[in-house]
N, C-alpha and C positions, 0 to 999 in steps of 0.2 A: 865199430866207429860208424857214423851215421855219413848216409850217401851225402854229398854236398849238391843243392837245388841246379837244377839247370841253369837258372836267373836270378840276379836278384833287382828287384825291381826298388828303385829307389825314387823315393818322391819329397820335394823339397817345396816348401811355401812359405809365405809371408802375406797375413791378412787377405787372406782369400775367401771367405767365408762365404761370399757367391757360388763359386763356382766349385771349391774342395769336396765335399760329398758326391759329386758325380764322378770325379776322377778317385775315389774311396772304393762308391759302386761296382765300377768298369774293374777295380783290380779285385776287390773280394769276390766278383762275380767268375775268374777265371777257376778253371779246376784246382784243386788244391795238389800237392804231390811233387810240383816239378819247377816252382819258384818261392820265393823266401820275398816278404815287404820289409823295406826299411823306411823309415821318412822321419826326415830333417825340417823342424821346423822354427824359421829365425825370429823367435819369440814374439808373435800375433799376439797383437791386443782386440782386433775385432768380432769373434766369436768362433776364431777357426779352430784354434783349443778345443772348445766344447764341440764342435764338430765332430774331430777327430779322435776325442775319448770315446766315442760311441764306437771306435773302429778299433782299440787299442788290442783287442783283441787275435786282432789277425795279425797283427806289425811280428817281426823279429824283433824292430832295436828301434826307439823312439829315443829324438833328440829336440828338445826344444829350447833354445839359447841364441842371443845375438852371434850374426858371423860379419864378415867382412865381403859378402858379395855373394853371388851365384854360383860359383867356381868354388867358393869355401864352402858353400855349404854341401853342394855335388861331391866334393873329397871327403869332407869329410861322412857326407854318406855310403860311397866306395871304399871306405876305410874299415866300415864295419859288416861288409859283405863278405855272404863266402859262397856263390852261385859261380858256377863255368862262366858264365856271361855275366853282362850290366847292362841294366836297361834302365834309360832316366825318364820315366814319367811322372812329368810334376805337374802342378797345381794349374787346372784348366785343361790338362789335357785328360784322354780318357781310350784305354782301349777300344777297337772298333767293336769288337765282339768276343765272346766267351774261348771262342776258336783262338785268337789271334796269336797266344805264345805256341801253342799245341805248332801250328803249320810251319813258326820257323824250328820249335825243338826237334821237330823227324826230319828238318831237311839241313838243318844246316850243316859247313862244312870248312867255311871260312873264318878268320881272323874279327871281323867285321862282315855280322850280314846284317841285311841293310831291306826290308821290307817296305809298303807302301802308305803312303798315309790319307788321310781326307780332311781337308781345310775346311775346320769349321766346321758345326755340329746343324748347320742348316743348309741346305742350299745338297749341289750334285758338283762339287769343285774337288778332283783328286788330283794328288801331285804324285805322279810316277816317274820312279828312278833306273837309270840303264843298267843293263848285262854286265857291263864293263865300264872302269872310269880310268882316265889316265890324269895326268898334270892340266893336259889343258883341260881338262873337263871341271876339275877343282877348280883353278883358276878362275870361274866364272861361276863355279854352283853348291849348295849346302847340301852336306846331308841332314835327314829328321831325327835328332834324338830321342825323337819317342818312337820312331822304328829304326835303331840301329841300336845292334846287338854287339859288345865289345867283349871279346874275351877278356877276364877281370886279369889274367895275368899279363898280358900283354897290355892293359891298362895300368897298370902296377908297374912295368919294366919301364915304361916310355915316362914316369912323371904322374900320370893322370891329368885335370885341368890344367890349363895355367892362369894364376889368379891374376894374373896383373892386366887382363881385359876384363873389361865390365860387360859385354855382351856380345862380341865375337869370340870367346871364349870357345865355343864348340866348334865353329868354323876352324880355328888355329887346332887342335886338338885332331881332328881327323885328317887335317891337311899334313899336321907333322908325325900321324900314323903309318901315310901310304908313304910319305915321301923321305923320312929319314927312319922309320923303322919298317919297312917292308912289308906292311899287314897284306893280308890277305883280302880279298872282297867278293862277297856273294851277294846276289838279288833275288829275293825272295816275292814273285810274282804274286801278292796278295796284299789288301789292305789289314794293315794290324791296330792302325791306332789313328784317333781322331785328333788332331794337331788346332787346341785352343786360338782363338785369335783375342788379341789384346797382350799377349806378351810383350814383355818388356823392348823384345828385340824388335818388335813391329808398330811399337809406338812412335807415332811420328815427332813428338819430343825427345825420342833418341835418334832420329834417322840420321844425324849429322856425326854424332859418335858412332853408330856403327858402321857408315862408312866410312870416316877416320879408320876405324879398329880394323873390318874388313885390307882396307888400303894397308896395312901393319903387319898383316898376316900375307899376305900377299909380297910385301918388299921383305919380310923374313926369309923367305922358301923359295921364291920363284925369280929365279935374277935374271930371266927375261923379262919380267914384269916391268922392271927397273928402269929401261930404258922406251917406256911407252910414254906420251903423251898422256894419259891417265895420271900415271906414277907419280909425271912432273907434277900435272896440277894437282894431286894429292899434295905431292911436299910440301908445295909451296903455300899452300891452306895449311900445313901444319907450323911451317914457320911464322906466317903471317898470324896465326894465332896465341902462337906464345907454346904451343905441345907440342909436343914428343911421341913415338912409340913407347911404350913400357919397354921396359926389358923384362927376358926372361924369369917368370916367378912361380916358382914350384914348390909345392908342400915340404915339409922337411919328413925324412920317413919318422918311425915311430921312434926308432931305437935315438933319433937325434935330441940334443936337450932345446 
């Protein structure tokens, strides 16, 4: 029976045709041996297809078909992996260097390790993450899903995404790993991967849903949160607006109809 990849590296897009080939590069350019690609793509009409037939070669499992969001498409990417870890880099972002999976494979040791990223593919801007996080450090901070490494089974046990955020999605996801399933966490003092700017999540036509969404994630987990002045004025922009938090929305597993 063949060894199962360290990684599986999953990447998800929708009409990227700018920027897709550089993030194709960064992963076929890593050594081969000790990750498996998968990429989900929510059926591109602008030329990202013909992009990424030029790469078909290297993928495990190509999907390309409408989904229902970022979170579907991420699951259903994680649904077809079989690497120890998960690692989501998607469209616009891009390994930092040929090194980058090599330094967390020999060191890692935890549930979630959590390496360093660099914003932005110009400029001298890195975002570096602590030794150690507790409540309150989530409470106020994200991890980079293009440098955090999730053990696939303990991603599997907890749910995996949850769909019913459109773009705090990863935020809620790590925050209900440390806090209601016990993960583990390690920091791996290196940069691994260059963190696109333009995402969905940093566009300022969504600034007001994601923090909505963040604020939702937050009143979920943290019931000191609840009684902050924040919180309040959170709610009260939720009422006043006519929404809600989602409720909890998780894949159904496979064996389900």
């Amino acid at each position: 029976m063949a060894r199962s990849p360290f990684c599986s590296v999953v990447t998800i897009c929708l009409d990227e045709v700018q920027q897709i080939r550089a993030t194709c590069d960064s992963i076929i350019g890593l050594p081969a041996g000790h990750y498996e690609w998968i990429v989900i793509d929510g059926g591109s009409r602008d030329g990202t297809l013909d992009v990424l037939a030029d790469y078909r070669p290297y993928m495990r499992a190509f999907v390309s078909e409408p989904d229902s969001g970022i979170y579907n498409a991420m699951n259903k990417g994680a649904a077809l992996a079989s690497g120890e870890y998960l690692l989501f880099m998607n469209g616009g972002d891009s390994f930092f260097d040929p090194d980058a999976l090599e330094v967390v494979r020999t060191a890692r040791r935890a549930d979630v390790v959590v390496a360093d990223v660099k914003h932005g593919h110009e400029g001298d801007d890195y975002l570096r993450y602590p030794e150690r996080i507790s409540p309150r450090w989530l409470l106020k901070h994200m991890l980079p899903h293009q440098a955090a490494f999730i053990r696939r089974q303990l991603f599997e046990q907890c749910g995996g995404y949850d769909e019913g955020f459109r773009i705090a999605g990863d935020y809620e996801l790590f925050v209900r790993l440390f806090t209601r399933h016990g993960a583990s966490y390690q920091h791996v003092p290196a940069v691994t991967a260059v963190f696109g700017r333009g995402g969905v999540s940093q566009s300022a036509t969504h600034r007001a849903l994601r923090k909505r969404e963040n604020h939702c994630v937050r009143w979920r987990y943290f019931p000191s949160y609840r009684f902050s002045l924040k919180a309040l004025r959170e709610a009260i922009r939720l009422v006043r607006s006519g929404s809600a938090c989602p409720p909890p929305a998780f894949p159904k597993p496979s064996n389900e109809v």
